[in-house]
N, C-alpha and C positions, 0 to 999 in steps of 0.2 A: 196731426190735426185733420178730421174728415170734412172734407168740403162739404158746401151748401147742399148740393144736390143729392149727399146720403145724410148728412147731421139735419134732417128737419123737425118740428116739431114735434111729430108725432115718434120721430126715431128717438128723440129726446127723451119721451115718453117709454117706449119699450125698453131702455138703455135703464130708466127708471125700476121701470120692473124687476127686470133683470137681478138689479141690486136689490131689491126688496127680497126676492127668492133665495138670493144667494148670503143674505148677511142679516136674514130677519127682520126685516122692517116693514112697516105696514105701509103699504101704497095706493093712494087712489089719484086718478087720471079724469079731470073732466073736461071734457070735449066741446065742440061750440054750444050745441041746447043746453050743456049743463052752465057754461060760462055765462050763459044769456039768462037763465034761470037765475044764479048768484047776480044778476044786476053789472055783473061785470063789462060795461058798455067801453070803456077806455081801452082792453085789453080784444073788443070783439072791432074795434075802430083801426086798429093799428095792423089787425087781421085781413081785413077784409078785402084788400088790392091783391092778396096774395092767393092761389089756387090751391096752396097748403092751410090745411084749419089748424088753428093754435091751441092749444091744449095747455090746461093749466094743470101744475104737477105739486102733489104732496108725499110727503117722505114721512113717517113717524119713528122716531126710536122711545120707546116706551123702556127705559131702564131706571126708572124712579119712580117715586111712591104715586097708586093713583091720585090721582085729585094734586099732584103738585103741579104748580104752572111751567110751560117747557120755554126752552129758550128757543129761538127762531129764526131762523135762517136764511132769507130771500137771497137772489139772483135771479140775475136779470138774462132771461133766454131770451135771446135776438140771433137766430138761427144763422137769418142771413139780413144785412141793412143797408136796401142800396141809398134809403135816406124817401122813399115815397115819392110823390110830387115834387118835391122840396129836395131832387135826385141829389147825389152827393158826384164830386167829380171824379169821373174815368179813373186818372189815377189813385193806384192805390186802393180801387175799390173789392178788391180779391180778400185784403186781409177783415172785410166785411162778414166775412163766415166767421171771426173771432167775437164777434157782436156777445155772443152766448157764454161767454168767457165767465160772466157769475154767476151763470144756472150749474156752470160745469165744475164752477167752486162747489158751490154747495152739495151737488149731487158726494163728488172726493170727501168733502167734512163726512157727508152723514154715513158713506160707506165707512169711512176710517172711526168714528162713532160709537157705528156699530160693530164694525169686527173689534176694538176696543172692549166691548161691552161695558162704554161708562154707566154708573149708576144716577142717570136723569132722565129727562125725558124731554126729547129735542127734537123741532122738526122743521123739518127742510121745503121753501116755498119757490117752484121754477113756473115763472107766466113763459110761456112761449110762443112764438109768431114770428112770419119773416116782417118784412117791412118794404115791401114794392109798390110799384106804379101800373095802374091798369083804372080803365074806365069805371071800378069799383071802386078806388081806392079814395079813402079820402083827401081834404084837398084843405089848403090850406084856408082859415076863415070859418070851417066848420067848426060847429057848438055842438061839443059829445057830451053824454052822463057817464058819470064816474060810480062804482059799487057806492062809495062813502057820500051819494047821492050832491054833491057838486059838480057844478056843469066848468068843461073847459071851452076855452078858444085856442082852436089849434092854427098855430100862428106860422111853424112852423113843423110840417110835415117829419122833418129829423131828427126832432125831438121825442123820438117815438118810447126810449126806454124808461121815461119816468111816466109814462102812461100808464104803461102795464104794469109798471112796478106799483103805481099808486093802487093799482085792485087789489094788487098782492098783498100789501101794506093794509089796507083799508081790510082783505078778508083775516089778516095776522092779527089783530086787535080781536076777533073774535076767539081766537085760542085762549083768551088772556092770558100772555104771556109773561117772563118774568123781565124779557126784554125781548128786543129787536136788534138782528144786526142784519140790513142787505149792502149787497157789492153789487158795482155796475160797472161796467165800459161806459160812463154816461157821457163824459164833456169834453170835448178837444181841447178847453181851454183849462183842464185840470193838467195836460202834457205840457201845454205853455207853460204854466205855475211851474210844477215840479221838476218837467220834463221824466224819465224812465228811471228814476233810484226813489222813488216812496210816493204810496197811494195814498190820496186825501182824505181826511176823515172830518165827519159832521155830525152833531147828533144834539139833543134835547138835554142828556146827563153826562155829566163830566165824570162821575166815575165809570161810566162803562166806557168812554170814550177813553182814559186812562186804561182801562185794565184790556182793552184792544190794543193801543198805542204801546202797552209794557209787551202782549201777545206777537206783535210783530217784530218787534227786538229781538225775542226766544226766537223767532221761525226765522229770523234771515228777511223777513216783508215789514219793511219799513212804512211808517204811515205819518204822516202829520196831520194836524190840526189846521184846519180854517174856521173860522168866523160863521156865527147863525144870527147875526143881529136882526130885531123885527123892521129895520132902516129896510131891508132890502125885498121885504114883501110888498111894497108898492113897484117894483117893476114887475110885478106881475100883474099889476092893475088891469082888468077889462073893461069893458064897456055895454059889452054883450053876455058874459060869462060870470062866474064866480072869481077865478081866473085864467091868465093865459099861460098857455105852456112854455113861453120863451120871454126872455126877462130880458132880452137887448144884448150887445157884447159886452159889456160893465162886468163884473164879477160870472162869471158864467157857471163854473162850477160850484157856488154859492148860492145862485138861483135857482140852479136846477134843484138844489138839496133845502132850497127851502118850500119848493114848489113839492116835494115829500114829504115835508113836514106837516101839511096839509093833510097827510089821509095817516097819520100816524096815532091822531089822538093824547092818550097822557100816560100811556105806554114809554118806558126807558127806551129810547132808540138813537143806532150809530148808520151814518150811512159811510161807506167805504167808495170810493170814487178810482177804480183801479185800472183807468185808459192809458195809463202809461207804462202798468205795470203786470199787463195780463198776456202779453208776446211781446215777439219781438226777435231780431238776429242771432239770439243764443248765445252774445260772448262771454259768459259765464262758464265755466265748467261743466259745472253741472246743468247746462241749460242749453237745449236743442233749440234752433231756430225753428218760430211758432210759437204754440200759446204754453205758456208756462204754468197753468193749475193756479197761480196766484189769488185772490187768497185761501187757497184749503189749508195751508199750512197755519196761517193766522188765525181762522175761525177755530180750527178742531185745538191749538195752541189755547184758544180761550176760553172755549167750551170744557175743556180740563181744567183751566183755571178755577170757576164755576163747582169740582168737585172741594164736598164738605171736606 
C-alpha cells in the first residue's frame, strides 16, 4: 500500500492513465478549473485545505453496443483523511492513506473489465482529494453547493467522503446509466454494526442490491443489507442548508447513505459501505496486512453478472 506522500491525487490520476493505455480504456482526468466548471463545489470544498488539487477520474470500457446505457462504478478517492478541522485522533491516523480504498476498488474492477473484454460498456467514477487542515480549509458550519445544485451544512468536517462522492453521484446520473454501484470507507459506525467480516449495503432497488449481495457470496466479500427508510432523512434536517452532512450518532452508516440518496436521482442505485472491510492485519491467507482490493472482487463478480 503506498503512502500518502506518493498515493495523491494526481498520482491517482496517472495510475489511471496508465491502465487506460495498457488495457484500452478511454480516460479523462479533470483538474480543479475543470471541477469548478462541472459545478462540482462539494468535491472543490473538501479540497481546498489541501496543497494537493483533486482531480476527478473517469475510466470507460466501451465493450457493448453504442447507445447502451453502462453500468457505473464510483469510489471514493480520499488519498489521505486526517478528518479537516474536525482532525481525527493521533492514533491510528497513518491507516488514513486507506481513505482511497474505493477509488482503488474501482480503478482493479475496470482494469479486470477490460482485460476481460466483457461485452458492455462500464465506467468507472474516482472524485479525489486529501482531507486536511490549513487556514484554507473549510470549517465546520460552512454552507457549500453541491454539482446536483443543493446546498450543505458541513457540520462536521470528517464527513468528507459523501461530499465528493455526492458530485460523483450527482455527474453518474448524467451517463444515464443502467445502474449505480459506489463503495466507500465512509462510517466508523458501519465497523461498530458489522465489525471486519461483511460490508454494508444500501440502495434505492432491491434487485440490484440482491444481485450485489448474491456477487459477494461468488467473491469471498460478504455484504449485508441495512435499512433506507425516509424516518431517517429528518436527521439531516438544516436550518441553513438543504441539508447537513452529519445526521448525529443514531444510525450513522444509514445516514450517511441516505445523505447519497440525495444526488442519486431515480437512477437503480447500491451503495456498498466497506470501513471494515477494505484492510486490515491480513489474517486471512490470502491476505497481506493493509488494504485488501475489497471490493474489486464483488463489483467485476457483478458486472459479469450483468452479461446477456
Amino acid at each position: 500500500s503506498r503512502p500518502g506522500n506518493v498515493a495523491t491525487p494526481s498520482h491517482l490520476a496517472d495510475e489511471a492513465k496508465r491502465l487506460g493505455k495498457e488495457y484500452g480504456l478511454d480516460v479523462t482526468i479533470l483538474g480543479p478549473k475543470e471541477i469548478e466548471k462541472e459545478g462540482m463545489g462539494a468535491l472543490l470544498a473538501v479540497a481546498q485545505g489541501s496543497e494537493q488539487e483533486p482531480r476527478f477520474i473517469v475510466l470507460e470500457h466501451r465493450g457493448g453496443k453504442k447507445g447502451d446505457p453502462p453500468l457505473v462504478l464510483v469510489g471514493k478517492g480520499l488519498t489521505f483523511d486526517a478528518g479537516g478541522i474536525s482532525i481525527k485522533p493521533a492514533s491510528g491516523m497513518e491507516d488514513m492513506k486507506y481513505d482511497m480504498s474505493g477509488g482503488a476498488a474501482v480503478l482493479g474492477a475496470m482494469q479486470a473489465v477490460a482485460d476481460l473484454s466483457l461485452p458492455l460498456n462500464v465506467t468507472g467514477i474516482v472524485p479525489s482529494s486529501e482531507n486536511l487542515l490549513s487556514g484554507k480549509a473549510v470549517k465546520p458550519g460552512d454552507v457549500i453547493h453541491t454539482r446536483e445544485g443543493k446546498t450543505v451544512e458541513v457540520v462536521n468536517t470528517d464527513a468528507e467522503g459523501r461530499l465528493i462522492l455526492a458530485d460523483a453521484l450527482s455527474f453518474a446520473q448524467t451517463l444515464k446509466p443502467a445502474a449505480v454501484v459506489d463503495c466507500a470507507t465512509l462510517t466508523g459506525a458501519c465497523v461498530v454494526a458489522l465489525g471486519n467480516h461483511a460490508a454494508a449495503i444500501l440502495g434505492t432497488d432491491e434487485g440490484l442490491i440482491q444481485e450485489l449481495r448474491e456477487a459477494g457470496d461468488r467473491s469471498g466479500e460478504r455484504c449485508w443489507p441495512l435499512p433506507l427508510w425516509k424516518e431517517y432523512r429528518e436527521q439531516l434536517d438544516s436550518t441553513v442548508a438543504d441539508l447537513k452532512n452529519v445526521g448525529g450518532r443514531s444510525a450513522g452508516t444509514i445516514t450517511a447513505a441516505t445523505f447519497l440518496k440525495e444526488f442519486v436521482g431515480d437512477v437503480p442505485w447500491a451503495h456498498l459501505d466497506i470501513a471494515g472491510t477494505a484492510y486490515g492485519e491480513g489474517k486471512l491467507s490470502y491476505r497481506r496486512k493493509g488494504g485488501y482490493g475489497a471490493p474489486t472482487r464483488t463489483l467485476l463478480e457483478w458486472v459479469r453478472s450483468r452479461v446477456a
